[in-house]
C-alpha positions as CSV (number, residue, x, y, z in Angstrom):
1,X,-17.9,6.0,3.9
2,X,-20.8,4.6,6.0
3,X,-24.2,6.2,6.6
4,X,-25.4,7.3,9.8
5,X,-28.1,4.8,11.2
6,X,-30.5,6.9,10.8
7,X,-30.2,6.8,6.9
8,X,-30.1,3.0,6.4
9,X,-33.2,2.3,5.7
10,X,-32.4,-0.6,3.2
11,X,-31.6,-3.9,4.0
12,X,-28.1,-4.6,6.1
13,X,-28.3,-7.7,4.2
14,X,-28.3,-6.5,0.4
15,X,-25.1,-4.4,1.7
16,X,-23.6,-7.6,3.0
17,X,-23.9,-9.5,0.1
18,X,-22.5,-7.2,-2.2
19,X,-18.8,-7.1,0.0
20,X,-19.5,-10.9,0.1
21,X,-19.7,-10.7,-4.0
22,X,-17.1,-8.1,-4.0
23,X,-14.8,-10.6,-1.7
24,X,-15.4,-13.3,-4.2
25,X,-14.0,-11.2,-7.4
26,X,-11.4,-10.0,-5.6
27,X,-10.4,-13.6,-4.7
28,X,-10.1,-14.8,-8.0
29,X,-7.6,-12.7,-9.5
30,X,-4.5,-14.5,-8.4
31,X,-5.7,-18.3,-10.0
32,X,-7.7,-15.7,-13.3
33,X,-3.7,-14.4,-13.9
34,X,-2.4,-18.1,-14.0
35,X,-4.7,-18.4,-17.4
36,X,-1.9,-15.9,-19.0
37,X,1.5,-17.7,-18.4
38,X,3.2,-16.1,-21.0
39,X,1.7,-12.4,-19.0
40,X,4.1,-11.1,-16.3
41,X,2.8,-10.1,-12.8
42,X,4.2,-6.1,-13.9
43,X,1.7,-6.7,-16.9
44,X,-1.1,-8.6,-15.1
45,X,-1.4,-5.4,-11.9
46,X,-0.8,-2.8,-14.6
47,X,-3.9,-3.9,-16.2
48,X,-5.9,-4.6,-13.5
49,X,-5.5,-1.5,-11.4
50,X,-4.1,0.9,-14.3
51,X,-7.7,0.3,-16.5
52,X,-9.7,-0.2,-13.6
53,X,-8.3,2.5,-11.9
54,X,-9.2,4.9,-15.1
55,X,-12.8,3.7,-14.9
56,X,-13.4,4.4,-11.7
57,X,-12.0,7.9,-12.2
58,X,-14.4,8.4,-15.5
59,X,-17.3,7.1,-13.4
60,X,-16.8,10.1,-10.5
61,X,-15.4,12.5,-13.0
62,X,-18.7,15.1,-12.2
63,X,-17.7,14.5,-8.3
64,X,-14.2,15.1,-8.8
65,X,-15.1,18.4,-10.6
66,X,-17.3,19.2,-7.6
67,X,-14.9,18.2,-5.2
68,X,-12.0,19.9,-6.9
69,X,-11.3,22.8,-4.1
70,X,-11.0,20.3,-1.2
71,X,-9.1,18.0,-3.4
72,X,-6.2,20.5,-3.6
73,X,-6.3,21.8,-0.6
74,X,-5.4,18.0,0.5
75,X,-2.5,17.3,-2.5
76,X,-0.2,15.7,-0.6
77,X,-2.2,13.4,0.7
78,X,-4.2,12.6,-3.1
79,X,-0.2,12.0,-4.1
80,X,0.6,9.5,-1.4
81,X,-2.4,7.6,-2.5
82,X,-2.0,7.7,-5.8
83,X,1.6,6.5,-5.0
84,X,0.4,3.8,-2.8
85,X,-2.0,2.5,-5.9
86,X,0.3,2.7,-8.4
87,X,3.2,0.6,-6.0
88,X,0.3,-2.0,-4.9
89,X,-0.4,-4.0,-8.2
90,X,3.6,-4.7,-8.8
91,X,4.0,-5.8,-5.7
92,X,1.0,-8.1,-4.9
93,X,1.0,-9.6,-8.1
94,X,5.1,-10.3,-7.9
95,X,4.4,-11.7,-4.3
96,X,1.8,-14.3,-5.7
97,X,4.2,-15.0,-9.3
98,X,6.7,-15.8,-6.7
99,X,5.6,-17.2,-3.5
100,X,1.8,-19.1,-5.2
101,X,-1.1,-17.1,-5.2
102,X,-2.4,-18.8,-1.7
103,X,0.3,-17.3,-0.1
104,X,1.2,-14.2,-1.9
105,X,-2.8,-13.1,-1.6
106,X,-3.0,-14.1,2.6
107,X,0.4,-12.7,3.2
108,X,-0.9,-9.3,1.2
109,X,-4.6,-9.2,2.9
110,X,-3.5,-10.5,6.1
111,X,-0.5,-8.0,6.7
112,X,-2.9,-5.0,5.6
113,X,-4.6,-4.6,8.8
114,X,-1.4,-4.1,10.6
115,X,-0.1,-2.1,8.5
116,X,-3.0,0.3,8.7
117,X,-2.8,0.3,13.1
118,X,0.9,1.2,12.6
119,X,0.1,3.9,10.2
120,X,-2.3,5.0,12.3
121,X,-0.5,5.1,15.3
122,X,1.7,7.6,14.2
123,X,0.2,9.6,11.9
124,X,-2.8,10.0,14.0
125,X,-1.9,9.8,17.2
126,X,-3.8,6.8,18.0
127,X,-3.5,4.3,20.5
128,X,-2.6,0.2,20.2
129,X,-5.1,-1.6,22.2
130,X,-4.4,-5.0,23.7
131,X,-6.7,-6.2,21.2
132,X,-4.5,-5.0,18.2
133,X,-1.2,-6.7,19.9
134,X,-3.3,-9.6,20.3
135,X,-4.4,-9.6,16.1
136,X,-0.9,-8.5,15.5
137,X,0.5,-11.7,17.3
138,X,-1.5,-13.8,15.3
139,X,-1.2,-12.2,12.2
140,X,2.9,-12.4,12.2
141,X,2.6,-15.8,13.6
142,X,0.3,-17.0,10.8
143,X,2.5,-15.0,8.4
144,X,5.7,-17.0,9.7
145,X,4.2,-20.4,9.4
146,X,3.4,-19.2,5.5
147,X,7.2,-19.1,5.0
148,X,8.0,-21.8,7.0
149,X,5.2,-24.1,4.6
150,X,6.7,-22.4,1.0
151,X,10.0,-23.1,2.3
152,X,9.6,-26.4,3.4
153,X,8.0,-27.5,-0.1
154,X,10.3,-25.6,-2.0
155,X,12.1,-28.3,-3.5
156,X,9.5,-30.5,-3.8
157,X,7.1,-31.7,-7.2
158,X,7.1,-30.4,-10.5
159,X,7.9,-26.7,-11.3
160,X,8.7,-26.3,-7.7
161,X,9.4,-22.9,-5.9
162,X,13.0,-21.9,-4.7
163,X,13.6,-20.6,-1.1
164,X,14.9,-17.4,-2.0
165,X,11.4,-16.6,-4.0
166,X,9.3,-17.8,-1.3
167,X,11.1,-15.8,0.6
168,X,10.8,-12.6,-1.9
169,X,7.8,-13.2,-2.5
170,X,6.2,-13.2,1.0
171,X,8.1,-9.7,1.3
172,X,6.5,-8.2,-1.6
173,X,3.3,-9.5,0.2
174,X,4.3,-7.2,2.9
175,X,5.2,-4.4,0.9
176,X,1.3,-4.9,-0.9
177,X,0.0,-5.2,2.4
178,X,1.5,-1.9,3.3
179,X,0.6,-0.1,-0.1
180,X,-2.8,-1.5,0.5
181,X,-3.1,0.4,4.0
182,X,-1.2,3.5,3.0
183,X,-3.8,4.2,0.1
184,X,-7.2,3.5,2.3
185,X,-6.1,5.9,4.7
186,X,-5.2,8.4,2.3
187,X,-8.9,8.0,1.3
188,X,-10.3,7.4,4.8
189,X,-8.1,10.8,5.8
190,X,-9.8,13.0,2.4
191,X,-13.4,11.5,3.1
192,X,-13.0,12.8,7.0
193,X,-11.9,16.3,5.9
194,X,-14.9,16.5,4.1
195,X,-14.3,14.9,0.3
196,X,-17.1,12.7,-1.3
197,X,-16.0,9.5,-0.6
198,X,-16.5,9.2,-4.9
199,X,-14.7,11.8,-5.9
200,X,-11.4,10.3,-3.1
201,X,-11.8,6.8,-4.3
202,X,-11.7,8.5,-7.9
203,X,-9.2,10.7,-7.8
204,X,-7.1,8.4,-5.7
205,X,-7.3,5.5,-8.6
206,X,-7.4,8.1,-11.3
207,X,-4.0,9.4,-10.5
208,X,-2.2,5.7,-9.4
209,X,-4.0,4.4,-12.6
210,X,-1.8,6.7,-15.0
211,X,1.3,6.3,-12.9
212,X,1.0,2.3,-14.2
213,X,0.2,3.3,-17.9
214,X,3.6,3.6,-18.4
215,X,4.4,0.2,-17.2
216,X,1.5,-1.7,-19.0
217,X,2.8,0.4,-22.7
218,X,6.1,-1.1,-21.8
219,X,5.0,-4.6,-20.3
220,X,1.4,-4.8,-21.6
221,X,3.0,-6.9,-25.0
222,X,2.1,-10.3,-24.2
223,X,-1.4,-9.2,-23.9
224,X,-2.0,-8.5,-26.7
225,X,-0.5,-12.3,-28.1
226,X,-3.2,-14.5,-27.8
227,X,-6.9,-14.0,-27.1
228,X,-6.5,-15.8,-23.8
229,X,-3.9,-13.5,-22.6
230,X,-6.3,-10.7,-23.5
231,X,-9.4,-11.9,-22.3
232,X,-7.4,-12.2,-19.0
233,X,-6.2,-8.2,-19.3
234,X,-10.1,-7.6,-19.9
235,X,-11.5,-9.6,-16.7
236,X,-9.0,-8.5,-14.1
237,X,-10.1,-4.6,-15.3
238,X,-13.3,-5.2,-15.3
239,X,-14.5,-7.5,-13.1
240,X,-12.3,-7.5,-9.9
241,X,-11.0,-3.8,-10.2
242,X,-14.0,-2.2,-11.4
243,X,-17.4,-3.9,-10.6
244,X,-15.7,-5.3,-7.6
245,X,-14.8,-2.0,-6.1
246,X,-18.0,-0.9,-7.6
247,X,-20.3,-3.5,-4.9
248,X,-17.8,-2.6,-2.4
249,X,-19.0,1.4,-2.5
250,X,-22.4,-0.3,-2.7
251,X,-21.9,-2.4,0.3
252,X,-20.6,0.3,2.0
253,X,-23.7,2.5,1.9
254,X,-25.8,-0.1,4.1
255,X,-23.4,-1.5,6.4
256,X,-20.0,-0.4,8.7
257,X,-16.7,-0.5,7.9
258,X,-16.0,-2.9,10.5
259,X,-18.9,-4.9,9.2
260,X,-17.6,-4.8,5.4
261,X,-13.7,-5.4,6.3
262,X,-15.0,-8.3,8.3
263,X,-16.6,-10.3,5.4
264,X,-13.8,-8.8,3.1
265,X,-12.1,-11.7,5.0
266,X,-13.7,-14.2,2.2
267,X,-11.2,-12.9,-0.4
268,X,-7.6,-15.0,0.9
269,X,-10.1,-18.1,1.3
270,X,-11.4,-17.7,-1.8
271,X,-8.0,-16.7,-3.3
272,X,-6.2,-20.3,-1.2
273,X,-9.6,-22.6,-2.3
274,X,-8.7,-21.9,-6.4
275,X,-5.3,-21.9,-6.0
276,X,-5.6,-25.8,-4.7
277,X,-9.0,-26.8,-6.1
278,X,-8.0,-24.9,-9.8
279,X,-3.9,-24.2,-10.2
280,X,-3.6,-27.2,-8.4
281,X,-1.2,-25.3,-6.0
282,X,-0.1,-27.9,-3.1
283,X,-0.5,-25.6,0.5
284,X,1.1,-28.3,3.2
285,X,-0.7,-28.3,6.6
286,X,1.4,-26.1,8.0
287,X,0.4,-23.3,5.5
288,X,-2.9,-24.3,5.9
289,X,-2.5,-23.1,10.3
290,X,-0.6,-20.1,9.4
291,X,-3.6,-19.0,7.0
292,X,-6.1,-19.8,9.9
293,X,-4.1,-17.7,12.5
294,X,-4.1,-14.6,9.7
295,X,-8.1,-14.7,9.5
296,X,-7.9,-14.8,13.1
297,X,-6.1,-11.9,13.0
298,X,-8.0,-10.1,11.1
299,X,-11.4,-11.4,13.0
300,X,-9.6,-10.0,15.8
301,X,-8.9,-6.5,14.0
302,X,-12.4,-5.8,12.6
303,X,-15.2,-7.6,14.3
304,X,-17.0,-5.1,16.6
305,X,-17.4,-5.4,20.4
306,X,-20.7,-4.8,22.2
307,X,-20.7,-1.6,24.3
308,X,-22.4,-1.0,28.0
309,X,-25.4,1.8,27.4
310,X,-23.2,3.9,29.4
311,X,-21.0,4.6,26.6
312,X,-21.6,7.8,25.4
313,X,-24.5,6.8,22.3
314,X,-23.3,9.9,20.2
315,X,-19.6,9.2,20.2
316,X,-20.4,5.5,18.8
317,X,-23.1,6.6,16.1
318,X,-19.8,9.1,14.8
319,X,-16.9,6.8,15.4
320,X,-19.1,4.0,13.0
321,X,-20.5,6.5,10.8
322,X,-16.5,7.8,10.0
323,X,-15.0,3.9,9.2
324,X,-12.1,3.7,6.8
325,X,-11.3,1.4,4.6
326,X,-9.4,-0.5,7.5
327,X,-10.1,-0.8,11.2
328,X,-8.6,1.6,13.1
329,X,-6.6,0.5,16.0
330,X,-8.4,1.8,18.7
331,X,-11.6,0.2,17.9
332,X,-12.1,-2.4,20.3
């Protein structure tokens, strides 16, 4: 999804500040969905991903067409994408209804890198580096602490949480996280076998985005109750789904992978800051340590290492040039 160096000749920093934009948007649906109480999360990530998700397939529908031979040749793994989309909004959505959206978005984000290594592992044969056991220490450890804070203040304030949904709602973090990695590498694995990276990302969303129209026709209701609640529907299509995806491909264009997943780490900050500063949300100190070791994790995961000369120049220029939407787990 990157270019080869050769090609970028446009400024590394426009790229960068359009996944730092895109970070941002992303970051905001969890505190955007508390403005629509009376919306359930099934409602809220049906109409996120299920509109956005149509949009992005309209925009690439000329690629698609293009791209139609290579597409089928590579059905099975356009299906477990669209799978993976349409299981993703349910579950990260639920996670944040249930656990906050702090910890519902870090546990989601932060357990997505992982997720992606494993998959990788033994789908593709590749190897885990002491660098990924190091990030996936941290990233379970910072994950722990999360349920250690929700259940510690549980009981306490107004409206508080119950241990059992912290606790439910941390694991349907993991499942997001996991449906989060199982869909990039379907597109990573169709844009290396030669698919436009448009007409993946479009096919991919097209597909997951009808599997969740049935769930928005039967959930969608409260929606359409209030101008609020619809306004709501409107901005997490539009905004974080579609334009936010929409910088991401941009971002892409000028910088790496790595680079791009790296500042993609501005989206649980952003997601914790309005959760306390907006919702009001209370994250104790300990939540506030396990949410430091998961962006440690993650720094771990995607931020490059520098390479002697003697490394073989042409191997690097194609292992940067072929980035997914996750770090693999060999790089580093």
């Amino acid at each position: 999804m990157t270019r080869p160096a050769g090609r970028a000749a446009r400024p590394v920093g426009l790229g960068s500040l359009c996944i730092l934009l895109a970070s941002v948007l992303w970051g905001t649906t969890g505190t955007a969905a508390t403005f629509a109480p009376g919306v359930g999360p099934l409602a809220i990530g049906a109409a996120a991903m299920g509109v956005g998700g149509l949009l992005q397939a309209l925009v690439a529908v000329r690629r698609v067409a293009a791209e139609r031979a290579g597409l089928r040749a590579q059905r099975g793994v356009v299906l477990l994408g669209a799978l993976a989309v349409g299981a993703y909004p349910p579950a990260f959505y639920s996670s944040m209804h249930l656990a906050g959206v702090a910890v519902g978005t870090v546990v989601s984000i932060g357990s997505a890198p992982l997720a992606s290594a494993l998959i990788e592992r033994a789908v593709d044969g590749r190897r885990l580096t002491r660098r990924w056991t190091a990030g996936a220490s941290l990233g379970l450890a910072g994950t722990a602490l999360l349920c250690a804070a929700g259940a510690a203040d549980a009981h306490s304030g107004e409206g508080a949480r119950s241990v059992g949904a912290t606790v439910l709602g941390v694991g349907l973090g993991l499942v997001a996280g996991l449906t989060y990695a199982v869909y990039s590498w379907a597109a990573h694995r169709l844009i290396s076998r030669g698919v436009a990276s448009g007409a993946a990302m479009g096919t991919v969303f097209g597909l997951g985005a009808l599997l969740l129209l049935p769930v928005l026709l039967v959930t969608g209701g409260p929606l359409l109750h209030s101008w609020s609640n619809a306004a709501v529907g409107v901005y997490m299509a539009l905004v974080p789904m579609f334009a936010g995806y929409v910088l991401f491909g941009w971002g892409l264009a000028h910088v790496p992978a790595s680079t791009a997943t790296t500042l993609s780490l501005l989206e649980p900050a952003v997601a914790a800051g309005l959760a306390v500063l907006v919702v009001g949300e209370r994250l104790p100190l300990l939540g506030w340590a396990g949410t430091l070791l998961i962006v440690g994790c993650l720094a771990v995961l995607t931020v490059p290492v520098r390479r002697t000369r003697r490394v073989r120049n042409v191997s690097a220029t194609s292992e940067s040039g072929a980035g997914s939407l996750l770090p693999h787990a060999d790089r580093g």
